[in-house]
N, C-alpha and C positions, 0 to 999 in steps of 0.2 A: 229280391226282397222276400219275397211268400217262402221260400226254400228256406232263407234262414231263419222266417220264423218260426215256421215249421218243425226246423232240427231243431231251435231252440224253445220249444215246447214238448217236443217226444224227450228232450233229454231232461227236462224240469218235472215230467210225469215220470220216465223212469227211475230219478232221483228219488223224487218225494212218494212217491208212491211202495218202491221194492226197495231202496235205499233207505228210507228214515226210519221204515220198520228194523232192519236189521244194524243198521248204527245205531238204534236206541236197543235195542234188544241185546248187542253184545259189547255196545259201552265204550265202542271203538273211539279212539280220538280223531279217525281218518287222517291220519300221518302218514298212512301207505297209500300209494296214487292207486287208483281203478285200474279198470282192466283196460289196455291196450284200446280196442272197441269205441269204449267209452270216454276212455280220455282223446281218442282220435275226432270225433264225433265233436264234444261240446267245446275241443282245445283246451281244457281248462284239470287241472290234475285232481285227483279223489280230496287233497286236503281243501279245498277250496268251494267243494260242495259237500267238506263236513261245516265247515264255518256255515254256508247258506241254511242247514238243515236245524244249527244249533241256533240262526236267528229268526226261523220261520214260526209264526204265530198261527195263520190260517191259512189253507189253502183250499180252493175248487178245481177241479180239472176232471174236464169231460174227454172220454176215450172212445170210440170207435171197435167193439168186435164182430161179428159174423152176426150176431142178435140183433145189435144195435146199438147208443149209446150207451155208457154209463158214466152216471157223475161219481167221483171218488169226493169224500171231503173228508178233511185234517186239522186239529184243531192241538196245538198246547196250551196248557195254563190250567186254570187253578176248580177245582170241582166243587160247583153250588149247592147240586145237587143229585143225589146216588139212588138206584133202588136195584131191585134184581131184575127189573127188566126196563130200566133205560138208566142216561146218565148224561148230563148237562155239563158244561165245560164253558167258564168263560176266558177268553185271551186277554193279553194284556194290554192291548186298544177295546176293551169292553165287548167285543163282538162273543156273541154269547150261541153256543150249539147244541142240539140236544139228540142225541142219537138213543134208537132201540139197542138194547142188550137181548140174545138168547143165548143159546147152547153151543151153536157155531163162535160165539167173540171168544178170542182167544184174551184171557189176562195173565200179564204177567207186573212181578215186580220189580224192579231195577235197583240195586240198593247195592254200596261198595264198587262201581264199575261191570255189578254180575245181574243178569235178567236171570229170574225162575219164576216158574209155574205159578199164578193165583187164581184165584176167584173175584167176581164183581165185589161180593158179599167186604173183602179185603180193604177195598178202596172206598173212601171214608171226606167226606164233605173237609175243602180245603187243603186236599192233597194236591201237588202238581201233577200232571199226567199229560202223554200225549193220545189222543184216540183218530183212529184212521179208518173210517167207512165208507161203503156204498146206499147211495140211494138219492133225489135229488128232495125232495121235502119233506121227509125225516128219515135219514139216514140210519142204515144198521152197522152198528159196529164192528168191525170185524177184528179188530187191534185195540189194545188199552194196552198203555205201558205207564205204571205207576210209578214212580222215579223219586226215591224217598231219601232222603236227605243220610249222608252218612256219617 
């Protein structure tokens, strides 16, 4: 039982952590199954954890490296509040996040199926967004993906 919660937690971190970044970043519908690996691993094919990624609201997930822990946290939905150095995000069960912005968060914009390059400055109170950070009580952003209606 510990085994498979295990796998079924390393692959829910690899999902949502290096997966959501780049399903939301290249717009992918995940029609094409994972990599052999990964689908061997969770049994389950790549479109089936685009569905999971396209209904995730929040998530936490603590990882394990040579340091130490770290907490990742994830958050989609809709922006309270912006400035150029943090930015609030609340989901759609009201659970409300607020993470530091600097120089290292990468933003971009999503718009017609295509992610490019933005700035914080871009992203505008009442935008949908998904933000993906590290840190366990307040997080730094390391991912914004603004996702703007086309």
């Amino acid at each position: 039982m510990y085994r498979r919660v295990l796998v079924g937690g390393l692959t829910a971190a690899s999902i949502l952590g290096a997966g959501g970044t780049a399903l939301a970043l290249t717009g992918s519908d995940g029609s094409s199954a994972g990599s052999g690996a990964q689908a061997g691993q969770s049994g389950h094919s790549g479109h089936g954890k685009a569905r999971l990624l396209k209904r995730l609201q929040h998530a936490e997930i603590v990882t394990k490296n040579a340091k130490g822990f770290v907490t990742h946290e994830l958050i989609k939905g809709t922006v309270t509040d912006v400035s150029s150095t943090s930015i609030t995000v609340q989901a759609a069960d009201k659970t409300s996040e607020t993470f530091t912005v600097n120089g290292d968060t990468k933003v971009r914009v999503r718009s017609g199926g295509k992610g490019t390059p933005s700035s914080i400055d871009k992203v505008a109170k009442g935008d949908q967004v998904f933000v993906g950070g590290v840190g366990a009580s307040t997080p730094t952003a390391k991912h914004v993906i603004d996702i703007k209606k086309s």
